[in-house]
MARVO-414909 format. One record per residue (C-alpha): residue in one letter; x, y, z. Coordinates in steps of 0.2 Angstrom, whole numbers, padded with zeros to 4 digits, always signed. Each point is the difference from the previous one (the first is absolute). Layout:
N
AXYZ ...
***
This chain:
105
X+0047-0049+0198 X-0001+0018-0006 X+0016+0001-0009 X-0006-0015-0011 X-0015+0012-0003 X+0010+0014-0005 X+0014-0011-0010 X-0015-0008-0010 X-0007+0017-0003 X+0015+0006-0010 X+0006-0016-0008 X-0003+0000-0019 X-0011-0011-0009 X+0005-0015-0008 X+0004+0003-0021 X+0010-0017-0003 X-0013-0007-0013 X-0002+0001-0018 X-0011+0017-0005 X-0009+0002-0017 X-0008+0012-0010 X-0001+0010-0016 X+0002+0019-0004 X-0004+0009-0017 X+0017+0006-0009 X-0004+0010-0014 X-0017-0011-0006 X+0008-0015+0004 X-0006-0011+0018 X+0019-0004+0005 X-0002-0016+0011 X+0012+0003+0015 X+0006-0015+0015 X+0011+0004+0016 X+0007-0013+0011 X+0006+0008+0014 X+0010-0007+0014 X+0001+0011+0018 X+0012+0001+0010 X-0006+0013+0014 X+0000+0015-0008 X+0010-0004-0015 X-0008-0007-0017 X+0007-0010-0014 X-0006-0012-0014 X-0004-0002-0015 X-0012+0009-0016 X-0011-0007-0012 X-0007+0007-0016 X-0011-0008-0012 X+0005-0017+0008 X+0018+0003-0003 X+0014+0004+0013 X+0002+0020-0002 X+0011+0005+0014 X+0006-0001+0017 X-0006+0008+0014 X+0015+0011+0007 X+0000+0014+0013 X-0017-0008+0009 X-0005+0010+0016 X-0020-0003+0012 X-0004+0011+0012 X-0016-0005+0007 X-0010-0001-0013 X+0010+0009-0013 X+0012-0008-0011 X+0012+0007-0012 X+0013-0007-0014 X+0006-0002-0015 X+0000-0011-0017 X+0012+0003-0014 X+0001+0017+0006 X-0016+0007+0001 X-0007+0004+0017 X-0017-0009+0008 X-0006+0008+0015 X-0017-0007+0009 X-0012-0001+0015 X-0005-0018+0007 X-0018-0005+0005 X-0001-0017+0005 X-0001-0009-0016 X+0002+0014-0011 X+0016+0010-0004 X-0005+0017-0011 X+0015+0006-0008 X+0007+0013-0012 X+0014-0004-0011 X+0008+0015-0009 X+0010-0003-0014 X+0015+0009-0009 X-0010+0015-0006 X-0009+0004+0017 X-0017-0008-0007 X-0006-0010+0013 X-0011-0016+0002 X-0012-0003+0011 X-0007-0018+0004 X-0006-0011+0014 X+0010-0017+0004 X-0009-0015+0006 X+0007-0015+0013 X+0000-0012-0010 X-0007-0017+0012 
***
């Protein structure tokens, strides 16, 4: 019984789901999807911008309750809180963007 305890203490949370949210690039509110898939610790999926298909989700790693990956190059890197996923994508130049991700139910 403890074991289970301790395995369940540092398993990861769940991310497979689709995640939305919005950030502001350069005056513009860029809408933003993710459908992620898990598999343990590893990530993959696909990226949406503005409704479209943008790119998809490559080099996906969770641990715990942080999650890094990549979309068409650019690196995401983030913190999980339930049903939330804050996250900070930086693009080619180093400028980074900020925003908060939503479960979507």
């Amino acid at each position: 019984m403890n074991l289970l305890v301790v395995v369940l203490l540092f398993q990861s949370p769940v991310l497979t789901g689709t995640w939305e949210g919005s950030f502001n690039h350069e005056g513009r509110i860029e809408q933003m999807a993710f459908v992620f898939e898990q598999h343990d610790s590893t990530i993959a999926g696909e990226s949406y911008r503005g409704g479209e298909e943008f790119a998809p989700i490559t080099d996906g790693r969770m641990r715990r309750d942080s999650v890094s990956f990549t979309i068409a190059g650019l690196a995401v890197v983030g913190r999980l809180n339930e049903d939330r996923l804050a996250v900070v994508l930086t693009v080619y130049n180093g400028t980074q963007y900020p925003f908060t991700l939503v479960r979507r139910r």
